[in-house]
N, C-alpha and C positions, 0 to 999 in steps of 0.2 A: 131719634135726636141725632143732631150731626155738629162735630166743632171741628175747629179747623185753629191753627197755630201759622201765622201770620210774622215774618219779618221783613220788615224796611218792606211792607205793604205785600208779598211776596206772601201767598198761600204754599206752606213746608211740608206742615201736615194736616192729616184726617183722622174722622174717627166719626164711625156709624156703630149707635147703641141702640138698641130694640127691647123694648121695655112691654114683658108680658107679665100682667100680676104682680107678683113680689121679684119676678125673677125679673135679670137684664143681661143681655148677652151683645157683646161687642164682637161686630158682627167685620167691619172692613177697617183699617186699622193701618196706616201708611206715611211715611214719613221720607220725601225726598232723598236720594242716596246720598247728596253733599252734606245732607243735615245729618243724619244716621251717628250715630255714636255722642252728640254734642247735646243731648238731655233735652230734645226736642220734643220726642216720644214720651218720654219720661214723665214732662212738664204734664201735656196732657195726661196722660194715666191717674195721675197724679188728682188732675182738676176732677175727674170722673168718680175717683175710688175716695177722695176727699175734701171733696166739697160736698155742700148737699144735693147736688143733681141728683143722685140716687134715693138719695135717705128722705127729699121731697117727695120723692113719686112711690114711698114705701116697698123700696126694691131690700128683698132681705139677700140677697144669692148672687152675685156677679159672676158672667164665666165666658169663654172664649176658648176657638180653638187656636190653637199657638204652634208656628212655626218649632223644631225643636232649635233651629239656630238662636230664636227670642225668647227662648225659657227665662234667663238669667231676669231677664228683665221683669217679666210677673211676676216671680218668682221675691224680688226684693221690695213686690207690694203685694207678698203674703200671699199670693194666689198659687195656690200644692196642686202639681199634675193628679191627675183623675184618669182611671183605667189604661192601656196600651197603648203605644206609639200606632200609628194609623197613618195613612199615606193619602195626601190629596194628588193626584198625578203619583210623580217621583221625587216627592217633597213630604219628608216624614215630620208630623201635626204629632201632637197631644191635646187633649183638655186641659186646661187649668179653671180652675176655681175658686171662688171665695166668699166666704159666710159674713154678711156685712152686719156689723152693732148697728142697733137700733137705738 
């Protein structure tokens, strides 16, 4: 599934979620850099982790790999780092994760 975050008609942001079984994993995850910091991101995560897009397609586990500069950010929608810092290139990633109420 793919949403996108739209101003004054202007596509800001994205967001590709892949939906296996119970599990869903947000997979591409992108938000213009003029928009960055201004709860663009946010909004969406938001619509994802608390709307029922998930809890419709009985996703129980939500999880992503995360930039460590965007920790803060999963992080204040409950989603806890999961095993070791990891590098994609020269850009150090963690898991986050989150156990979603049914």
């Amino acid at each position: 599934m793919h949403l996108g975050a739209f101003i004054e008609g202007q596509l800001v942001c994205v967001a590709s979620v892949f939906i296996d079984g119970n599990r869903a994993r947000l997979r591409k995850f992108a938000t213009l850099p003029e928009y960055q910091g201004q709860g663009v991101g946010g909004a969406v995560l938001s619509t994802i982790l608390n709307g029922n897009i998930l809890s419709d397609q009985g996703v129980e586990n939500f999880w992503c790999d995360a930039r460590e500069s965007a920790m803060s950010l999963y992080k204040r929608f409950g989603m806890l780092p999961e095993g070791q810092r990891f590098y994609k290139g020269d850009i150090p990633y963690f898991r986050m994760n989150i156990q979603l109420e049914q």
